[in-house]
C-alpha positions in Angstrom: -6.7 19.2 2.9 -3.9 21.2 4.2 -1.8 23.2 1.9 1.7 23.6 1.3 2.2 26.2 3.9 -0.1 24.8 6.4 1.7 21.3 6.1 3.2 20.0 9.4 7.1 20.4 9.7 7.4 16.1 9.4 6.3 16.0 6.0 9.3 18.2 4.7 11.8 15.7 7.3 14.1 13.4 6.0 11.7 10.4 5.7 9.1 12.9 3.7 11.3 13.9 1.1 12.4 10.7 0.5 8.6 9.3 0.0 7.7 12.4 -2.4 10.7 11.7 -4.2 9.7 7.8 -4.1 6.1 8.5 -5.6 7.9 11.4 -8.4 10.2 8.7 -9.4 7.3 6.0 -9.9 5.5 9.4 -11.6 8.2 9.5 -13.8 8.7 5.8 -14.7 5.2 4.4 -15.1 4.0 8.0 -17.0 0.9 6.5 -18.5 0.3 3.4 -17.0 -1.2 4.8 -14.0 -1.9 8.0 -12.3 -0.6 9.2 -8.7 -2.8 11.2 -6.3 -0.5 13.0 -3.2 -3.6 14.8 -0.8 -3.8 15.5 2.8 -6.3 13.5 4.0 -7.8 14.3 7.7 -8.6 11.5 10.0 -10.2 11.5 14.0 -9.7 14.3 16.1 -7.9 16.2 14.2 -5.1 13.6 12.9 -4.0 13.7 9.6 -1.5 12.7 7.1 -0.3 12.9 3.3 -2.0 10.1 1.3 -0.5 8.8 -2.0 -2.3 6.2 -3.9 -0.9 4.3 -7.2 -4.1 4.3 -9.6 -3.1 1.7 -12.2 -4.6 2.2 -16.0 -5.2 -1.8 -16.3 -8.4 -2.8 -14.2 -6.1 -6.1 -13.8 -3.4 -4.6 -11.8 -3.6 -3.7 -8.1 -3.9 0.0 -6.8 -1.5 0.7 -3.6 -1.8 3.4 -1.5 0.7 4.4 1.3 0.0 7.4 4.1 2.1 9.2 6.4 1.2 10.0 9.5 4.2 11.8 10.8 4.4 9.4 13.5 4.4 6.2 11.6 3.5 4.9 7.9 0.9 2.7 6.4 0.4 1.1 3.3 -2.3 -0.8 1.5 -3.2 -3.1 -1.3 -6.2 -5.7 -1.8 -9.3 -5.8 -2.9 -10.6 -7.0 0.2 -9.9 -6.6 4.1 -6.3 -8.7 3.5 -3.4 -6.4 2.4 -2.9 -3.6 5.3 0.7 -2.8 6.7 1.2 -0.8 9.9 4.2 0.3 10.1 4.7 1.8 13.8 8.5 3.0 12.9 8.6 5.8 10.9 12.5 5.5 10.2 14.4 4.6 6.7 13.8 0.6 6.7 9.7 1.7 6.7 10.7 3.4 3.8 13.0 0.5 2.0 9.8 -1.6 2.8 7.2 0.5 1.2 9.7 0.8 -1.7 10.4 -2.5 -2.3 6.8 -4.1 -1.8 5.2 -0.9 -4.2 7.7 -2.1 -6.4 7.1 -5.7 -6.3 3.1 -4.7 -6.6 4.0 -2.7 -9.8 5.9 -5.5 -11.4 2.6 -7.6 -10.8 4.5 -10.0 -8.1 1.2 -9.7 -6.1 -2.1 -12.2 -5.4 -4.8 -12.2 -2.8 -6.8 -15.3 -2.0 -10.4 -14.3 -0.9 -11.8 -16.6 1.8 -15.1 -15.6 3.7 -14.9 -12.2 5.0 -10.9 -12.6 4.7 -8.4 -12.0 2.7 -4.7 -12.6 2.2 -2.3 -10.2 0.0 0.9 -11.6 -1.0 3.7 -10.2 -2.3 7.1 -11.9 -3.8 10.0 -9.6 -3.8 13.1 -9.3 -6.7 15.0 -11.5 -4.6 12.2 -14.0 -4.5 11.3 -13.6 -1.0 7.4 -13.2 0.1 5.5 -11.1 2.7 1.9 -11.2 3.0 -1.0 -9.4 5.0 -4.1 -11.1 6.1 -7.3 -9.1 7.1 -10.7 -9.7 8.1 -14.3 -8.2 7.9 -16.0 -9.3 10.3 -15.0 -9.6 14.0 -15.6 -13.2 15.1 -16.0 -15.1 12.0 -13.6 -18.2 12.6 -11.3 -19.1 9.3 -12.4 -22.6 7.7 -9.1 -24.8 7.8 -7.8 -24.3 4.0 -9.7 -21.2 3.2 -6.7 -19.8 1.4 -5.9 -23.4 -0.7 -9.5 -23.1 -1.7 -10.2 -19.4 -1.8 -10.8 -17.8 -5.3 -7.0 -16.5 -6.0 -6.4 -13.7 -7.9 -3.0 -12.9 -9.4 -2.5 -9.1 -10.4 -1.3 -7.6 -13.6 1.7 -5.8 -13.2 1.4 -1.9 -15.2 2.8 -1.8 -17.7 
């Protein structure tokens, strides 16, 4: 974990400050309801970046965690392998997207259906529209037709 004068010159850019002052907002907002965790995380070779995860206090709500990278973001939510965002840009409408889907997750505007080694994380914004992130466990498994219309669904709590 690095510390504050050992952390590379992109966390304190533009597009850092904005995501610590995203995550002391939420701090500030949710107070009890859940707790945020900011660390520097190091990855392969050497690579690292500053994690943050949302820990919600209801076992019914979904945690999200978003890391930067410096060179790009990432964000995830889900239970299972579904609900992973790569965001390659690392530029102000990454940011408005973490923002607004963290938000949305908060708010409990979130499911995941759970399909063999699968799993799809959807997310339905303020203005009603959706995204959603599909993932998978294991390499080479084909998808049933209708996995997700018959996949165990499970709708997420929102904090508070």
């Amino acid at each position: 974990m690095a510390t504050e004068e050992s952390a590379p010159a992109w966390s304190a850019d533009r597009i850092g400050r904005r995501l610590r002052s995203f995550a002391d907002e939420l701090e500030r907002e949710l107070g009890h309801t859940c707790k945020v965790r900011r660390q520097w995380e190091s990855f392969e070779e050497g690579a690292g970046g500053l994690v943050t995860k949302l820990i919600p206090s209801r076992t019914d709500a979904l945690a999200v965690t978003w890391i930067d990278f410096g060179s790009g973001l990432q964000m995830e939510a889900g239970l299972g392998p579904g609900g992973f965002w790569e965001l390659d840009e690392r530029d102000d409408q990454a940011v408005e997207f973490i923002q607004s889907t963290v938000r949305a997750i908060t708010a409990g505007r979130v499911s995941e259906v759970f399909g063999k080694s699968r799993s799809r994380v959807e997310v339905t914004y303020e203005d009603g529209s959706t995204d959603h992130e599909t993932g998978y466990g294991i390499c080479g498994i084909l998808p049933q037709p209708g996995w997700r219309r018959r996949g165990r669904k499970v709708t997420y709590a929102p904090y508070r």
